[in-house]
C-alpha positions in Angstrom: 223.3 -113.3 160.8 225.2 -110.3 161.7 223.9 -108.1 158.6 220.4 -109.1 159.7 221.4 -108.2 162.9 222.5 -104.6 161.3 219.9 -104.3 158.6 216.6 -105.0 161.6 218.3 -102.1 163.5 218.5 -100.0 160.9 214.9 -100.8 159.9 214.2 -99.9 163.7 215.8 -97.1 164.0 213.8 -95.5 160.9 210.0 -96.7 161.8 211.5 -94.6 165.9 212.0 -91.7 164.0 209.1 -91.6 161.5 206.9 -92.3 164.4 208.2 -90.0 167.6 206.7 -86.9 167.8 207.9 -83.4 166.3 207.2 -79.9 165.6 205.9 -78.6 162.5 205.9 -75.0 161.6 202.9 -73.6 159.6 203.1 -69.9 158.4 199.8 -67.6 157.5 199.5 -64.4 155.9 197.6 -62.5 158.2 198.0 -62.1 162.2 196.9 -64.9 164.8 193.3 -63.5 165.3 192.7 -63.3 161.6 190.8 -65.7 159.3 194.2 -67.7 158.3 195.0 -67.2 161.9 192.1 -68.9 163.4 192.2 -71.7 161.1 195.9 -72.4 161.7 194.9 -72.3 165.7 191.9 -74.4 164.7 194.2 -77.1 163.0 196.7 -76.6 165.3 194.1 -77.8 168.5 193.2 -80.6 166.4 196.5 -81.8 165.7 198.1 -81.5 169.2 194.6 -83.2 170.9 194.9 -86.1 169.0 198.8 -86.8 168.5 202.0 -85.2 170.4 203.0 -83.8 167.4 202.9 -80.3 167.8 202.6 -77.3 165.8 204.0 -73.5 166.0 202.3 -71.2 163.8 204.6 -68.2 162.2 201.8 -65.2 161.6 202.5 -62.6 158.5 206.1 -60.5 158.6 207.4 -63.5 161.1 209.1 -65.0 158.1 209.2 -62.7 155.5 206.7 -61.7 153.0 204.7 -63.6 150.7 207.0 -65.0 148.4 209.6 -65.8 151.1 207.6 -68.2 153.0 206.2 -69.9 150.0 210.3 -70.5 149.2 210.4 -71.6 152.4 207.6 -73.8 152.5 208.8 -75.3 148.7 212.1 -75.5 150.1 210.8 -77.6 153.3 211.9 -75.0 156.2 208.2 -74.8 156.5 205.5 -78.1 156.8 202.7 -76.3 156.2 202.1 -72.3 154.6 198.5 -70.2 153.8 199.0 -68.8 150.8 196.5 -66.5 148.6 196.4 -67.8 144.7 196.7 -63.9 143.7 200.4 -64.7 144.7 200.6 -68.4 143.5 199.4 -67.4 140.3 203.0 -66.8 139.1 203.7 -70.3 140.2 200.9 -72.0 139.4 199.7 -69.6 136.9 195.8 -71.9 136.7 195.6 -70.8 140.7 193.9 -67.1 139.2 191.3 -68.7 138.4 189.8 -67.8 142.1 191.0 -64.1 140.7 188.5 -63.8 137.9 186.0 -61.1 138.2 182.5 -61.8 139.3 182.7 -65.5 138.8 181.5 -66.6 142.1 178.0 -65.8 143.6 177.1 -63.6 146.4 175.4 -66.6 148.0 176.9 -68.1 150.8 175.4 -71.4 151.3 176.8 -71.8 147.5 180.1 -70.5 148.1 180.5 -72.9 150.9 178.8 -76.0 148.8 181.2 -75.4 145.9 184.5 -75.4 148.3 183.2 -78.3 150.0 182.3 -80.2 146.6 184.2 -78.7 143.8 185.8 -81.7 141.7 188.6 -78.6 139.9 189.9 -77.9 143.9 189.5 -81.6 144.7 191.2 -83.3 142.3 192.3 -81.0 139.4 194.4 -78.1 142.0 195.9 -81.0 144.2 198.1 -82.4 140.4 199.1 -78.9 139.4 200.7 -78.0 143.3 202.0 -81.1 143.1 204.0 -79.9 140.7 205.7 -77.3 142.9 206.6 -79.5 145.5 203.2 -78.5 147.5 200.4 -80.7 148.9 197.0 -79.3 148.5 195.2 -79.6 151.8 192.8 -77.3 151.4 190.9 -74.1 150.2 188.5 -71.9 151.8 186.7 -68.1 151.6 187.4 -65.0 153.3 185.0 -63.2 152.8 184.0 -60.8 149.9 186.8 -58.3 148.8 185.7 -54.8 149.3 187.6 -51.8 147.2 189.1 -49.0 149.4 189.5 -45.5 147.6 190.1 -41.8 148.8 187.0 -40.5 146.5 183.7 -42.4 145.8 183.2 -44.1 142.1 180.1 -45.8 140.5 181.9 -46.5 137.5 185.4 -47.4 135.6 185.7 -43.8 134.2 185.4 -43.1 138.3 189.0 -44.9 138.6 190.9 -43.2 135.3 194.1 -42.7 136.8 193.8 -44.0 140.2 196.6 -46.4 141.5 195.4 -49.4 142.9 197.3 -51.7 144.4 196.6 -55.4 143.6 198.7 -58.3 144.7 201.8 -59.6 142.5 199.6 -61.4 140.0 199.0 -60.7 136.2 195.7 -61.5 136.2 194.5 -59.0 139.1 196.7 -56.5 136.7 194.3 -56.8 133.9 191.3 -57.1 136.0 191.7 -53.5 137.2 193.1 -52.2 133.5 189.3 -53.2 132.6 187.9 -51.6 135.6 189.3 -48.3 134.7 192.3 -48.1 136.9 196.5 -48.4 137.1 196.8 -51.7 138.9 199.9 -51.2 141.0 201.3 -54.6 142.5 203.1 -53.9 145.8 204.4 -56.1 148.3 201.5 -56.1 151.3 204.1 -55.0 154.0 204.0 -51.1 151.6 200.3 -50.7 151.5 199.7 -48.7 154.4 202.2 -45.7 154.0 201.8 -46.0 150.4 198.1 -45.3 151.2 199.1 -42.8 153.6 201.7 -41.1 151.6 199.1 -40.9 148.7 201.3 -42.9 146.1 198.8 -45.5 146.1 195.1 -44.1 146.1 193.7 -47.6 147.1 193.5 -51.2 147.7 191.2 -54.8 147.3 190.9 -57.1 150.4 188.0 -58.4 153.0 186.2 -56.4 155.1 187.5 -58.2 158.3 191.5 -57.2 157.1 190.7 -53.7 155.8 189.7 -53.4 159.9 192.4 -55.2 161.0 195.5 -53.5 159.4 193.6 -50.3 159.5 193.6 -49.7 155.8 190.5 -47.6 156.7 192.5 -45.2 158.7 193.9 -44.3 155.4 191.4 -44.4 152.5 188.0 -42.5 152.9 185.6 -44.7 150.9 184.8 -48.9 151.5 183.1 -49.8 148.0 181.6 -53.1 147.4 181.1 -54.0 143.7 180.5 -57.8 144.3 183.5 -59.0 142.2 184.9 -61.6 144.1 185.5 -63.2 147.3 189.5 -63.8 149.1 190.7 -67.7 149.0 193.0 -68.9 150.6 195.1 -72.2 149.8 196.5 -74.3 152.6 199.5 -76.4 151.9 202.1 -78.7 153.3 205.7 -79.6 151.8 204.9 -82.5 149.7 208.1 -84.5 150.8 207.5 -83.9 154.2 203.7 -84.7 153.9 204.9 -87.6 151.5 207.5 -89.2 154.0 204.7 -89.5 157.0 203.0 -92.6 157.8 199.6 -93.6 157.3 198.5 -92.4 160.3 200.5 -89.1 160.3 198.7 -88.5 156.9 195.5 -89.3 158.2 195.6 -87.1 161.4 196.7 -84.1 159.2 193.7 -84.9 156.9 191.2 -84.6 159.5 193.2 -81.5 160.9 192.7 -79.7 157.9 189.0 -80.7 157.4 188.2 -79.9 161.3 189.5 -76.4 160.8 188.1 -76.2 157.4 184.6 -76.8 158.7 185.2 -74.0 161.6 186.2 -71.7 159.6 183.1 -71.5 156.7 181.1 -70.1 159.6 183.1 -68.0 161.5 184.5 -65.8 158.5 180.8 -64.8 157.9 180.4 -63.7 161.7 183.4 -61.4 161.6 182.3 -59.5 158.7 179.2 -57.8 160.4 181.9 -57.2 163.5 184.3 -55.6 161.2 182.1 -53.5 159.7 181.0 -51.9 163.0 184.3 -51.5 164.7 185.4 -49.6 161.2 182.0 -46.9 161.9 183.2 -46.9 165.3 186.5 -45.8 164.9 186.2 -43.5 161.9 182.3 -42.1 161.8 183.7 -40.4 158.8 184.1 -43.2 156.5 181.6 -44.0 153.6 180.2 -47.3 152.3 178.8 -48.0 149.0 177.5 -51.1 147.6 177.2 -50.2 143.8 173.7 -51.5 142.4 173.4 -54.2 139.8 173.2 -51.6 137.3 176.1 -49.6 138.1 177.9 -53.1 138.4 177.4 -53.6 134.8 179.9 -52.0 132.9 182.8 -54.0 135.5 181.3 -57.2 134.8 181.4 -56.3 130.6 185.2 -55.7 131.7 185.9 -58.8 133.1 185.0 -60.8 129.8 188.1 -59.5 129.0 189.5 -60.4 131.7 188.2 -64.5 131.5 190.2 -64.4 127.6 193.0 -63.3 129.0 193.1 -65.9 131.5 192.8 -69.0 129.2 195.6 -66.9 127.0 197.9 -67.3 130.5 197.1 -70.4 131.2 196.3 -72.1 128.2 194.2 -75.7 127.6 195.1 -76.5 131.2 193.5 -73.1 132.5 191.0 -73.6 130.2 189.7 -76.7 131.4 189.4 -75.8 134.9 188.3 -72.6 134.7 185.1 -74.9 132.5 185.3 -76.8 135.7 185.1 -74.4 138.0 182.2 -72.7 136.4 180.1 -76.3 136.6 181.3 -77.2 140.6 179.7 -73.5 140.9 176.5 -74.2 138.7 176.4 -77.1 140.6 176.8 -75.8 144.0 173.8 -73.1 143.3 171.4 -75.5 142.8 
């Protein structure tokens, strides 16, 4: 009787714990009024009007860099980290695929179909983060990514010698070998004097981030060669997401979908607003929007680029970068 007695305390004690509120940390990449930013608040609203759980967000440099939160996050310091695949991808090296050069359309309403629908980020991603000790909540766009230079160029012989600086991922290394340049990966927290002390001679990000870090205070030219768009992968410790109960799980579900759906409209709004604020501030700057023709010879690059990507990754890559391709056909129609 008395190690019943025991054991029903100790059962009690647990189901206390696992239910009383807490606070969980989520770090972002970007500031608190950028994209990531705005979803994390987003969630965060969502989270804290429905449970009294509640939720601190850490915004970029907070923590550390890139790498550092995603140890963190792996680790379980962190619930919950944003994290771009272009620095997953030494992790979970299949996560380039969202690097590849002109795969996705310049369509919206497609873009937004394929992240709602796409079977590879449903249910082929979630296995491989899995892996890692990560649960795959969610991904989502940014935006397109715009190239920022000091000179203008309308072709890869326009970018023969030019650093670039690309995030710490192979792939985005070969991607701008075949556009002509010398891909420099450099931690994001360098960009800006690197830029300003001319040992970098440009950069790849959204528009709404070139405006808000003020990359355009250092480059002279905003070129848009349609070659991809920025994801972003949200993600929870898997132990920690693992060891909630049911309804735990279920509110940070619907967190993640309520900020999910926000955000797929308001990333396009801020684009236009960007934009503006950048011709404000520097009436100097140029932007070019290279025309399907002169876009050829970068998309004849990136072949290379989709063969070097199955030779990283393999059968595994292989089959969801095949996956990919038919959640995007798909998502067109």
């Amino acid at each position: 009787m008395k190690n019943k007695f025991i054991k029903g305390l100790l059962v009690s004690s647990i189901l206390a714990v696992s239910t009383q509120a807490a606070t969980w940390k989520y770090a972002i990449e970007e500031s608190i009024t950028d994209v990531q930013g705005v979803y994390a608040t987003k969630f965060k609203e969502y989270i804290e009007k429905n449970s009294d759980n509640k939720i601190k967000i850490y915004p970029y440099g907070t923590l550390g860099e890139s790498v550092d939160v995603m140890e963190q996050a792996q680790a379980g310091i962190l619930e919950f980290v944003d994290q771009s695949p272009g620095f997953t991808g030494t992790l979970i090296p299949e996560a380039q695929a969202f690097l590849l050069p002109y795969v996705f359309p310049e369509n919206s309403k497609a873009i937004d179909n394929f992240f709602k629908n796409s079977k590879a980020i449903n249910e082929m991603f979630p296995k491989l983060y899995a892996k890692q000790g990560l649960e795959l909540l969610k991904m989502f766009p940014e935006g397109a990514v715009s190239i920022t230079t000091q000179e203008p160029f309308t072709k890869p012989e326009d970018l023969n010698g030019k650093k670039i600086r690309v995030m710490t991922s192979p792939l985005l290394v070969e991607t701008y070998k075949e556009f002509g340049a010398v891909p420099t990966p450099l931690a994001w927290g360098e960009v800006y004097g690197s830029l300003q002390t001319k040992i970098i001679d440009g950069q790849e990000n959204p528009m709404f981030w070139i405006e808000s870090a003020k990359l355009y205070e250092v480059s002279e030219v905003i070129t848009d060669i349609g070659h991809n768009i920025f994801t972003t992968a949200v993600m929870a410790n898997k132990r920690f997401f693992d060891s909630l109960s049911k309804e735990n799980k279920k509110l940070v579900k619907n967190a993640s979908e309520y900020a999910f759906n926000y955000i797929l409209d308001y990333q396009k709004s801020i684009i236009k607003k960007a934009k503006e604020k950048i011709k404000k501030d520097k009436p100097s700057i140029k932007f070019v929007t290279l025309t399907d023709k002169q876009r050829e010879p970068f998309r004849k690059g990136a072949q290379n680029v989709y063969k070097k990507f199955v030779e990283l990754t393999g059968k595994s890559g292989e089959k969801i970068l095949n996956q990919m391709l038919e959640d995007l056909k798909e998502a067109s129609k």
